[in-house]
C-alpha positions in Angstrom: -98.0 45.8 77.1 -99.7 42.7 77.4 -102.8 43.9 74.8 -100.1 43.0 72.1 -100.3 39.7 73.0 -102.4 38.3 70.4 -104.6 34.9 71.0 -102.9 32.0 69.1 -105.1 28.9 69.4 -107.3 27.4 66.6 -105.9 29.6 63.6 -105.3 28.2 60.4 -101.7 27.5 59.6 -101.4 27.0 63.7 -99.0 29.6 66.1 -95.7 29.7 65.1 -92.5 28.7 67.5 -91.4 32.9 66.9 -95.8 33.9 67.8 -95.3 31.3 71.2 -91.6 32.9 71.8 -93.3 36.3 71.3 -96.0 36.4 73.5 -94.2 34.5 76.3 -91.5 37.4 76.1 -94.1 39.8 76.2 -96.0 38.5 79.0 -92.7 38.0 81.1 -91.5 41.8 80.3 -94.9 42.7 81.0 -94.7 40.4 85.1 -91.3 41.5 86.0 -91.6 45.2 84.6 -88.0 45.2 82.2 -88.4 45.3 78.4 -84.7 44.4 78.8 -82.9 42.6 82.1 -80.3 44.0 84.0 -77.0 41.6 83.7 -77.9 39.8 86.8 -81.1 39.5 86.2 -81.2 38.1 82.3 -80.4 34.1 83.2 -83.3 34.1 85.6 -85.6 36.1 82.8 -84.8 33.9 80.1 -85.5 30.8 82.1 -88.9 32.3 82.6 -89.6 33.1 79.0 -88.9 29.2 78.0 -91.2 28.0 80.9 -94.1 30.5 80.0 -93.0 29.0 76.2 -93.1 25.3 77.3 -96.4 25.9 79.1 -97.8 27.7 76.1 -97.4 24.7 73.7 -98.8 22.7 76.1 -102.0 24.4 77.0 -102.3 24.9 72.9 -102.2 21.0 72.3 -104.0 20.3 75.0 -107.3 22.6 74.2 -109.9 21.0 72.2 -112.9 23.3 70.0 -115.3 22.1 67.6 -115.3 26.2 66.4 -114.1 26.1 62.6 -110.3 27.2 62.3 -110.0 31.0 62.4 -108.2 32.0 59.1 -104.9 34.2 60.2 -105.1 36.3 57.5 -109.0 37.4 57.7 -108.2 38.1 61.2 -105.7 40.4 60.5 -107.2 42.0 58.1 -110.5 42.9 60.3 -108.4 43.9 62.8 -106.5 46.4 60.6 -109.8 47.7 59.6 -110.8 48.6 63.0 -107.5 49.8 63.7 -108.0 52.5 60.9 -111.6 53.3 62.2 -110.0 53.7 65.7 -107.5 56.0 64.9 -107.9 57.7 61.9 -104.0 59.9 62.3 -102.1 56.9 61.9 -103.7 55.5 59.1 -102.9 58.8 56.7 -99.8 58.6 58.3 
């Protein structure tokens, strides 16, 4: 689960609030083993997701490169390229 999470700093236009959001849900589904909390269990999970979210934007403001921005796009791109080299089915599909 957690391989989806993609890596957000230095990109060019920056992570999104919905990226940060994303990734923090992922990585708290991925910790606490539900895709989707039981009733008793969805305060606490969603309380999680914010602090993994807070502490996200914080470690992304607080990290300093002197790497050129990565363009988002280009990224993308390459990786859909390997994608298609790595598994051939899906991309006739």
């Amino acid at each position: 689960m957690c391989r989806n999470i993609k890596p957000l700093f230095n990109f060019e236009p920056p992570a999104t609030k919905n990226e940060i959001h994303e990734a923090a849900l992922q990585f708290v589904r991925k910790i606490s083993g539900y895709n989707a909390p039981s009733h008793a269990n969805e305060a606490a999970f969603h309380a999680a997701v914010e602090e993994v979210e807070k502490s996200v934007r914080t470690l992304l403001k607080s990290l300093e490169t002197n790497a050129p921005k990565k363009d988002r796009e280009l990224v993308a791109a390459k990786a859909r390229e390997r994608a298609k080299l790595r598994f051939p089915e899906r991309a006739t599909a």
